[in-house]
VOPAGU-2260 file (C-alpha; in pm, 1 decimal, decimal comma):
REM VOPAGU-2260
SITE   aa  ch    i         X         Y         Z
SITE  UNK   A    0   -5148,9    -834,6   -2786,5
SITE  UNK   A    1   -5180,5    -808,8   -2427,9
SITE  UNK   A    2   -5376,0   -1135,6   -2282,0
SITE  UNK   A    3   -5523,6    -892,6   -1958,1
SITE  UNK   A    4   -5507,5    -572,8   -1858,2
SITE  UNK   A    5   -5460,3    -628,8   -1464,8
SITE  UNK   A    6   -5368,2    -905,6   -1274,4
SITE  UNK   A    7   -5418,3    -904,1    -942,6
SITE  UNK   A    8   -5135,2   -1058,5    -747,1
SITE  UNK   A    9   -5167,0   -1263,6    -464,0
SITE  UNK   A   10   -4964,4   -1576,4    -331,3
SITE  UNK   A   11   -5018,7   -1959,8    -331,5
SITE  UNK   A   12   -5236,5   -1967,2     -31,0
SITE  UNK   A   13   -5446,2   -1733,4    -102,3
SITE  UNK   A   14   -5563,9   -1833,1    -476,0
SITE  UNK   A   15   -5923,5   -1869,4    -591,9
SITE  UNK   A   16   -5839,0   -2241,7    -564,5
SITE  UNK   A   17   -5752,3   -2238,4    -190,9
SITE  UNK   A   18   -6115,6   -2244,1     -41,2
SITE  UNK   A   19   -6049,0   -2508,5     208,3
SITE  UNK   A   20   -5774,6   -2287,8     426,5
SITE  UNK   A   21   -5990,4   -2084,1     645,4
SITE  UNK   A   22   -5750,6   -1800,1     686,3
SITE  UNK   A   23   -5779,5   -1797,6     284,7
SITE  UNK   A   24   -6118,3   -1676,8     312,3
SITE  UNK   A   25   -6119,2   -1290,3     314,0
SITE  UNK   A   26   -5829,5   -1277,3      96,7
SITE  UNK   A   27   -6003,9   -1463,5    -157,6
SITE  UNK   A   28   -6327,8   -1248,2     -82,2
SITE  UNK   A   29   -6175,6    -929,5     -99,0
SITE  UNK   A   30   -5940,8   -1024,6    -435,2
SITE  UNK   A   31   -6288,2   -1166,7    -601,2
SITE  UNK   A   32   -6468,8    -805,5    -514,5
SITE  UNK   A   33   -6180,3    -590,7    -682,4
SITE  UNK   A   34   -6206,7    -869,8    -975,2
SITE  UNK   A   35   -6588,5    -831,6    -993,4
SITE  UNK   A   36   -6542,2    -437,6   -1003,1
SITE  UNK   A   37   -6290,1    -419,5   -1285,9
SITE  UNK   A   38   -6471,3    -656,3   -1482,7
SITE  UNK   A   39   -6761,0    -459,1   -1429,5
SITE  UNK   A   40   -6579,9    -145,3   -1626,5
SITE  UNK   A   41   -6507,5    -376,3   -1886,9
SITE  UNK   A   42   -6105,0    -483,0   -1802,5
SITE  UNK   A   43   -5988,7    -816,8   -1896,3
SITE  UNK   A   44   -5873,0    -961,4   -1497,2
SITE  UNK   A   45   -5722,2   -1263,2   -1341,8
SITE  UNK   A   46   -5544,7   -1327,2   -1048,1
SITE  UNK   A   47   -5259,6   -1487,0   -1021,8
SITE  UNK   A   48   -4952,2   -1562,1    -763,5
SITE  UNK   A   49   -4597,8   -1438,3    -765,6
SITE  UNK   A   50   -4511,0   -1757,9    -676,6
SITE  UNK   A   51   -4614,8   -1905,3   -1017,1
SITE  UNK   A   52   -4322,7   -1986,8   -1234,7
SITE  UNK   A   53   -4517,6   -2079,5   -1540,0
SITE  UNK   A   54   -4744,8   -1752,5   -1576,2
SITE  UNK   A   55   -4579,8   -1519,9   -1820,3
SITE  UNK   A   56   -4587,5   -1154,4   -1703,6
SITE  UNK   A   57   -4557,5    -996,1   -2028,0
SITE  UNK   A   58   -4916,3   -1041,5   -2065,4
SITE  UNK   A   59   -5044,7    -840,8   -1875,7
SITE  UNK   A   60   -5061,8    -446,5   -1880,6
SITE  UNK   A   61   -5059,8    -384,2   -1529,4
SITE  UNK   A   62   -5003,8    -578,3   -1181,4
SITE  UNK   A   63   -5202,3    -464,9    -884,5
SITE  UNK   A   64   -5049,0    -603,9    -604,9
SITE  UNK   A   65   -5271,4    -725,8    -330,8
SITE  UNK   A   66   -5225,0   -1040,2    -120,2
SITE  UNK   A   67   -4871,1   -1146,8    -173,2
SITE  UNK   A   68   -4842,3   -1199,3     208,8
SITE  UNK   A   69   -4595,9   -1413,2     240,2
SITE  UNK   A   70   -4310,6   -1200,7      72,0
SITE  UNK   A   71   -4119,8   -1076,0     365,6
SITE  UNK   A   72   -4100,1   -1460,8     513,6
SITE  UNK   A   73   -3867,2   -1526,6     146,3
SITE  UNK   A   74   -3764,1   -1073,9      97,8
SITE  UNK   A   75   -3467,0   -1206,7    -129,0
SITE  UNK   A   76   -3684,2   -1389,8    -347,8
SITE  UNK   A   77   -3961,4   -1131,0    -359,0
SITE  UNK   A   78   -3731,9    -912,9    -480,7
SITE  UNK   A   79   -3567,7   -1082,3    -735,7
SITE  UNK   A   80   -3934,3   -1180,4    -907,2
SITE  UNK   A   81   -4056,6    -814,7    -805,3
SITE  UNK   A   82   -3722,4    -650,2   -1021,7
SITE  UNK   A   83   -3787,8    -886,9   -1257,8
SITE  UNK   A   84   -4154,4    -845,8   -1331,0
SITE  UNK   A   85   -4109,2    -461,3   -1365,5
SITE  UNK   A   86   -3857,0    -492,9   -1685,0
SITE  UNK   A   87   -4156,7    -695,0   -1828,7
SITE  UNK   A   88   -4525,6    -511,4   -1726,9
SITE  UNK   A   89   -4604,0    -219,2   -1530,3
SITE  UNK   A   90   -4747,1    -173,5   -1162,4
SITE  UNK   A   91   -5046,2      -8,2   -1003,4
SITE  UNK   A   92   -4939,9     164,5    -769,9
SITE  UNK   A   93   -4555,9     235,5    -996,0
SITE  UNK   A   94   -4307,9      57,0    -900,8
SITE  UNK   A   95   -4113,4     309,2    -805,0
SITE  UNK   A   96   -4377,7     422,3    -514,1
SITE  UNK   A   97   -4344,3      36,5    -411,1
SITE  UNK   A   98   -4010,3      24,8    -360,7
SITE  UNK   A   99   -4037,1     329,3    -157,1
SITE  UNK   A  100   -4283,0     244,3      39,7
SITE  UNK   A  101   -4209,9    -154,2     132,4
SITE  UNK   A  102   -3944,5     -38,4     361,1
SITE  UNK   A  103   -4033,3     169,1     672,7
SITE  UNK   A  104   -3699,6     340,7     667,2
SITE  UNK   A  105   -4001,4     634,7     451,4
SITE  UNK   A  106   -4116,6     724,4     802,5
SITE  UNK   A  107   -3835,7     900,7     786,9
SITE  UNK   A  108   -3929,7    1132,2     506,2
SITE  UNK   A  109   -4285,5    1144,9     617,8
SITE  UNK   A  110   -4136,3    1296,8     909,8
SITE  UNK   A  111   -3898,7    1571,2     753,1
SITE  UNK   A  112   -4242,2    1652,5     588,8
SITE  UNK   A  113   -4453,1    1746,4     840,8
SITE  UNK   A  114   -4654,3    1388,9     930,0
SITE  UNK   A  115   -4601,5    1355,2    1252,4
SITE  UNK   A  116   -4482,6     998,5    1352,9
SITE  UNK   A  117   -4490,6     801,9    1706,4
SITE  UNK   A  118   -4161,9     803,9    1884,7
SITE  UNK   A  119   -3908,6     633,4    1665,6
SITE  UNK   A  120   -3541,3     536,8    1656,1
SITE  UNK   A  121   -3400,9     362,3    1358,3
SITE  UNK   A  122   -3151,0     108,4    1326,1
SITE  UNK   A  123   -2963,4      28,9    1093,2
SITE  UNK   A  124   -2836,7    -359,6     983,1
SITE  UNK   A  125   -2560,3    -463,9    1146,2
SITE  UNK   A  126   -2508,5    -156,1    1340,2
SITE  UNK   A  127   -2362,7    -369,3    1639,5
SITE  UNK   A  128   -2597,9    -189,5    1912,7
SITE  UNK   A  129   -2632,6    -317,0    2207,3
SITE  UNK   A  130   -3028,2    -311,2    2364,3
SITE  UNK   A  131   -2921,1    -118,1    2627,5
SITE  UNK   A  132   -2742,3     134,9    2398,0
SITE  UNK   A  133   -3005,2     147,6    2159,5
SITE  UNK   A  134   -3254,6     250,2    2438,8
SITE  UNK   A  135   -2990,2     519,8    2572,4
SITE  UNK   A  136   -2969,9     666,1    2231,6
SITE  UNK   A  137   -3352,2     624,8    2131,3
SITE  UNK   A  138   -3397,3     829,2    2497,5
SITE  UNK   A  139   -3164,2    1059,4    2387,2
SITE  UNK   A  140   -3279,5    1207,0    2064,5
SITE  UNK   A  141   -3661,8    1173,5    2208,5
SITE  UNK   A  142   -3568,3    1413,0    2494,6
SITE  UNK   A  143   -3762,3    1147,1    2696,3
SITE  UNK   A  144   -3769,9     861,9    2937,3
SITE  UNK   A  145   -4004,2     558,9    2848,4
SITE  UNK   A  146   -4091,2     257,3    3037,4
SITE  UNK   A  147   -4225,4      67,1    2767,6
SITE  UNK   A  148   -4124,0     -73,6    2384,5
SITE  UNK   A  149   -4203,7    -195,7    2084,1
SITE  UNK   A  150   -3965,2    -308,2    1817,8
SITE  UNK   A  151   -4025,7    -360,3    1496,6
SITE  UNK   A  152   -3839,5    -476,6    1153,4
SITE  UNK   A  153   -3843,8    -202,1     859,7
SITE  UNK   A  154   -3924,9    -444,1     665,8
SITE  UNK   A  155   -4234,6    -710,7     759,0
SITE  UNK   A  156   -4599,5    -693,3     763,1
SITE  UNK   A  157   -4889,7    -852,8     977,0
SITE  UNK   A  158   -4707,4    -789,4    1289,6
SITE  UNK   A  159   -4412,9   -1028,4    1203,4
SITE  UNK   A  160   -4132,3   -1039,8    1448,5
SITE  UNK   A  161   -4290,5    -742,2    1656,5
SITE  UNK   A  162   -4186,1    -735,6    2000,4
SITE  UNK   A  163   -4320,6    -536,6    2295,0
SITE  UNK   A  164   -4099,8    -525,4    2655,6
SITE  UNK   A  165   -4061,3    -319,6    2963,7
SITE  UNK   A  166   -3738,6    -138,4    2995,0
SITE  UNK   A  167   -3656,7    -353,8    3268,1
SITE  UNK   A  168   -3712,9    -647,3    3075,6
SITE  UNK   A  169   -3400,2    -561,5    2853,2
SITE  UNK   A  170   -3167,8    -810,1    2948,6
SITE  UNK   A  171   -3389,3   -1079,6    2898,1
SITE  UNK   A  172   -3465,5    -930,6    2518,8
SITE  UNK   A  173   -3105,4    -851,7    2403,7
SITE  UNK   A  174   -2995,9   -1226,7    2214,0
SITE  UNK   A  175   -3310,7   -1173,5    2080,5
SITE  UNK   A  176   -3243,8    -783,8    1922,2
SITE  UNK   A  177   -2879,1    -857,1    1852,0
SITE  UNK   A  178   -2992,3   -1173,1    1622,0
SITE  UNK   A  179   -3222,6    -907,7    1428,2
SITE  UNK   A  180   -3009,6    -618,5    1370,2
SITE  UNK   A  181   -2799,3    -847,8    1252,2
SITE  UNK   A  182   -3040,1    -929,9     954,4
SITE  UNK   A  183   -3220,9    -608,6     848,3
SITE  UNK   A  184   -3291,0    -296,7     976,6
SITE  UNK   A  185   -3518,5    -234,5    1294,1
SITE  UNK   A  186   -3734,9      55,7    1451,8
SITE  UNK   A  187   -3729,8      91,9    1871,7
SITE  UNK   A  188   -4072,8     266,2    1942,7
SITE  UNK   A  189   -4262,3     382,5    2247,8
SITE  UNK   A  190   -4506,7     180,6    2317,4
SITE  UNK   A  191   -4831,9     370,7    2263,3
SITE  UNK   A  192   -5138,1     344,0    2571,8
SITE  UNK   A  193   -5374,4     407,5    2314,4
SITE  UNK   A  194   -5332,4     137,5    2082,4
SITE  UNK   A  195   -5491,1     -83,0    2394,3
SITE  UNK   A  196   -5760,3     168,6    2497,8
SITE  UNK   A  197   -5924,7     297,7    2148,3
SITE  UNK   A  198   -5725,5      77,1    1884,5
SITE  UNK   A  199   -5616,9     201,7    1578,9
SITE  UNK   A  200   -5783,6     346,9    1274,2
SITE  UNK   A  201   -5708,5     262,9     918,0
SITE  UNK   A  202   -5852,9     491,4     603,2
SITE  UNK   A  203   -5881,6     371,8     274,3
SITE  UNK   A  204   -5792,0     633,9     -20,2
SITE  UNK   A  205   -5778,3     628,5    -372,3
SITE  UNK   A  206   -5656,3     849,5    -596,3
SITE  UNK   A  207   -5665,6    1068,6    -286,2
SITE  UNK   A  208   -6048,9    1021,3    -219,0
SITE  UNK   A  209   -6137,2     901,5     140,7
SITE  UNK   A  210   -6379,1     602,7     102,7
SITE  UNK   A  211   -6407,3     461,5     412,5
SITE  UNK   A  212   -6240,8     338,3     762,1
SITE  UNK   A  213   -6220,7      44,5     978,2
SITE  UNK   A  214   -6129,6      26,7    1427,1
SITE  UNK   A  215   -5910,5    -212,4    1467,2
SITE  UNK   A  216   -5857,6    -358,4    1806,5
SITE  UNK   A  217   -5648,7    -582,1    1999,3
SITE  UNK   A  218   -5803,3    -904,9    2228,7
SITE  UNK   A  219   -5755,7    -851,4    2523,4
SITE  UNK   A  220   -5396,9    -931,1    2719,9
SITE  UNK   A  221   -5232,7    -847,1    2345,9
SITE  UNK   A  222   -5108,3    -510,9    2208,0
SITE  UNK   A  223   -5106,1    -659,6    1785,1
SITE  UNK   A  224   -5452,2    -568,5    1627,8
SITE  UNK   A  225   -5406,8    -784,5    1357,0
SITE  UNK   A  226   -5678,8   -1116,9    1320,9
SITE  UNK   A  227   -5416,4   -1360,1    1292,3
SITE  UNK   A  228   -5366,2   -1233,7    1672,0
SITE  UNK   A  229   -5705,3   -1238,8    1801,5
SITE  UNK   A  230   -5758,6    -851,3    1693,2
SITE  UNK   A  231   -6102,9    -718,8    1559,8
SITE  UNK   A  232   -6207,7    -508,7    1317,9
SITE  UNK   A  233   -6525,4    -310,6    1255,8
SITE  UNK   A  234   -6653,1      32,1    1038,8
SITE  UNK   A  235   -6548,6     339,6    1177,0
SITE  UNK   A  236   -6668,1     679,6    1137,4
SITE  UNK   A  237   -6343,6     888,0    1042,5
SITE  UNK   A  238   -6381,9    1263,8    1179,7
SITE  UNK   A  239   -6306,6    1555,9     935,8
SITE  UNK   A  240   -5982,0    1545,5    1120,8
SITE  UNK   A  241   -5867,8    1249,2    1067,2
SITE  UNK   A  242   -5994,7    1220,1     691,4
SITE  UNK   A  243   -5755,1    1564,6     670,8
SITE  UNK   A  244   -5451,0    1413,5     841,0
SITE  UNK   A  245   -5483,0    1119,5     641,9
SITE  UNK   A  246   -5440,1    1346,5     316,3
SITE  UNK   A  247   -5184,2    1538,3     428,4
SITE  UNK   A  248   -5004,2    1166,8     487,4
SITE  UNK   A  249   -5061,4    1058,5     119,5
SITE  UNK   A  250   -5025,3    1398,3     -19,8
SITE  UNK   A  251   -4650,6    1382,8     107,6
SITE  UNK   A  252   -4548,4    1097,4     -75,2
SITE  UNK   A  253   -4344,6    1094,7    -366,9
SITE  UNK   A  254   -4642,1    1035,0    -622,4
SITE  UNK   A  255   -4976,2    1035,4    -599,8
SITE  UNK   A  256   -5074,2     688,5    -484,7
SITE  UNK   A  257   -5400,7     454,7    -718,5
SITE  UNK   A  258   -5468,0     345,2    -360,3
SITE  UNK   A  259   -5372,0     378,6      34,0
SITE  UNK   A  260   -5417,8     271,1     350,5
SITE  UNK   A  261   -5334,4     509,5     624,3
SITE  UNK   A  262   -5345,4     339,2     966,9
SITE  UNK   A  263   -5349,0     645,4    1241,7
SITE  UNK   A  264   -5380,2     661,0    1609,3
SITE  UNK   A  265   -5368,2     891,2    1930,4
SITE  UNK   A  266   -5033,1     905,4    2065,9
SITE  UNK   A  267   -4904,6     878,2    2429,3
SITE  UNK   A  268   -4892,0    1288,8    2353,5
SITE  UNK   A  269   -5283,0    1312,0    2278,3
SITE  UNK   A  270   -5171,8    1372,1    1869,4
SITE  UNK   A  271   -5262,4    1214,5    1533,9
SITE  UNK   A  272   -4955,8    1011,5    1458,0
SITE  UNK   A  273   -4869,4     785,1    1188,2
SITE  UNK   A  274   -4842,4     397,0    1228,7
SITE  UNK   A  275   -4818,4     318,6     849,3
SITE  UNK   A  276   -4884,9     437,6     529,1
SITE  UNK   A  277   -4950,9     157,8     290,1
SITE  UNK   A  278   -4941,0     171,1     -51,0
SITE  UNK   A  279   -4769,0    -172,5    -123,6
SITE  UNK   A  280   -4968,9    -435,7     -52,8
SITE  UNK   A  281   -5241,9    -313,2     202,6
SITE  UNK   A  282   -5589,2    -501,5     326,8
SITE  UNK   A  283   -5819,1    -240,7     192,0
SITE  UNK   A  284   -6142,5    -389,0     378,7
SITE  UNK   A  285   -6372,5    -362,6      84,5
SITE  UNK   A  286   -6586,4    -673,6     263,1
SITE  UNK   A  287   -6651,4    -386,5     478,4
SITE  UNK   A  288   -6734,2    -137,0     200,6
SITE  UNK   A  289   -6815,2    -341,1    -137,8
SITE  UNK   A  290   -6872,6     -24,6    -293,8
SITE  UNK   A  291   -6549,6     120,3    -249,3
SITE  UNK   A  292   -6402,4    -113,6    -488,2
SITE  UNK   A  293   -6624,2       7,5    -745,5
SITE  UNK   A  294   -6486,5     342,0    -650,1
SITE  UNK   A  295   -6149,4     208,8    -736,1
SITE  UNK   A  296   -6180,7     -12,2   -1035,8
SITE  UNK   A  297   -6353,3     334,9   -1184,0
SITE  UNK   A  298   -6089,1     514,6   -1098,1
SITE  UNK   A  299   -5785,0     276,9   -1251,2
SITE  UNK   A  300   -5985,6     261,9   -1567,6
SITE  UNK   A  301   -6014,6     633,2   -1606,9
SITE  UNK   A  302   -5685,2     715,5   -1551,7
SITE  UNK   A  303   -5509,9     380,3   -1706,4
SITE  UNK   A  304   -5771,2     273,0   -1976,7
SITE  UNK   A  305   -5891,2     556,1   -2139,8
């Protein structure tokens, strides 16, 4: 007999127990909400961290993944408990829709699918680029000059080793690329005006219903909108528009998704464009919207517990 039927994962810092680290505090919030709501529909719930070596995953039904944030500072290790795990319990979202989605190499596919994407060339590990080659190429296929850059690992989150530069600035930036293509695979992108002037939107789905949205915004003299760089975030009334783009996003995954966060903004080009879809381990906001984890925990009973 199973012990619970979710546990929500999280990481060391960010347990229940951790209420003295202030930049513990909405993880712990937003974990204790989606806790509150499943226990509310009757689930048996704990969280728990993937770093825990005593905790034995068999008994469990399901692992929601939520606050592991720390996995792509240790990838290797991640991915040896996260390969591990699945032989033993199941994931909400599947695994499979994890492991497709924790690398940003599934812009790609987005792309071939219609969701249009900021200006973005991919590069591989160890491809042995030069910067000033990459930026020839990137120019290339974009049919486009830009003055301005962001790059980006595949593989990161929270705006972790995210770099933005002037195209003049390249020589001063190349040790600095060449030491990271060397370890994983990278994305060049234009840097998008926008991002500073109006921010960028996130939408919260699940099971394909639009619940509610958050602005985030950098500080000022910074381009990351994250809070662990000064950014800010506040509700946000999506427009028909965007609620419909952000759909179409989801709806061109390989499964449907339990939950997703689609972050969106208005390119250099005046378009909707992709930054992310997330459907691994995304902040879902529900401080901002208590409700919509009721909306969840409703949903993942229906279509997992009855």
């Amino acid at each position: 007999m199973k012990a619970f039927d979710i546990v929500l994962l999280t990481t060391d810092k960010y347990m229940p127990s951790e209420t003295q680290n202030p930049l513990a505090t909405n993880p712990i919030l937003e974990n204790e909400l989606v806790a509150q709501a499943l226990r509310q529909e009757g689930l048996k719930v704990t969280i728990q961290s993937w770093l825990d070596s005593e905790f034995v995953w068999e008994s469990t039904k399901y692992v929601l993944i939520r606050t592991p944030w720390d996995y792509f500072e240790q990838f290797d290790e991640f991915s040896k408990w996260f390969q591990t795990t699945a032989k033993k319990t199941l994931f909400i979202n599947s695994s499979e829709l994890i492991q497709w989605n924790i690398d940003k190499n599934y812009l790609k596919e987005l792309a071939t699918k219609g969701v249009h994407i900021p200006s973005t060339f991919f590069i591989p590990k160890g491809s042995g680029l030069s910067l000033t080659e990459a930026l020839t190429l990137a120019e290339k296929e974009f049919g486009k000059e830009c003055t301005t850059w962001v790059l980006k690992p595949c593989i990161a989150a929270g705006a972790f080793h995210t770099y933005k530069f002037e195209k003049d600035e390249m020589g001063a930036n190349e040790e600095r690329f060449r030491s990271h293509i060397a370890e994983g695979d990278f994305m060049l992108q234009e840097f998008q005006q926008s991002i500073l002037d109006k921010g960028e939107v996130s939408l919260m789905l699940f099971s394909g219903e639009y619940t509610h949205a958050v602005l985030k915004l950098p500080k000022s003299g910074d381009f990351r909108v994250q809070d662990d760089y000064g950014g800010s975030v506040e509700n946000y009334n999506a427009s028909i528009k965007e609620i419909n783009f952000a759909k179409q996003v989801v709806n061109a995954a390989p499964e449907e998704a339990d939950y997703a966060r689609v972050d969106i903004f208005m390119d250099n080009e005046g378009k909707l464009a992709l930054a992310e879809l997330e459907i691994f381990e995304p902040e879902l906001w529900f401080r901002l919207k208590p409700e919509a984890a009721q909306v969840m925990a409703k949903q993942l009973k229906k279509r997992y517990f009855q």
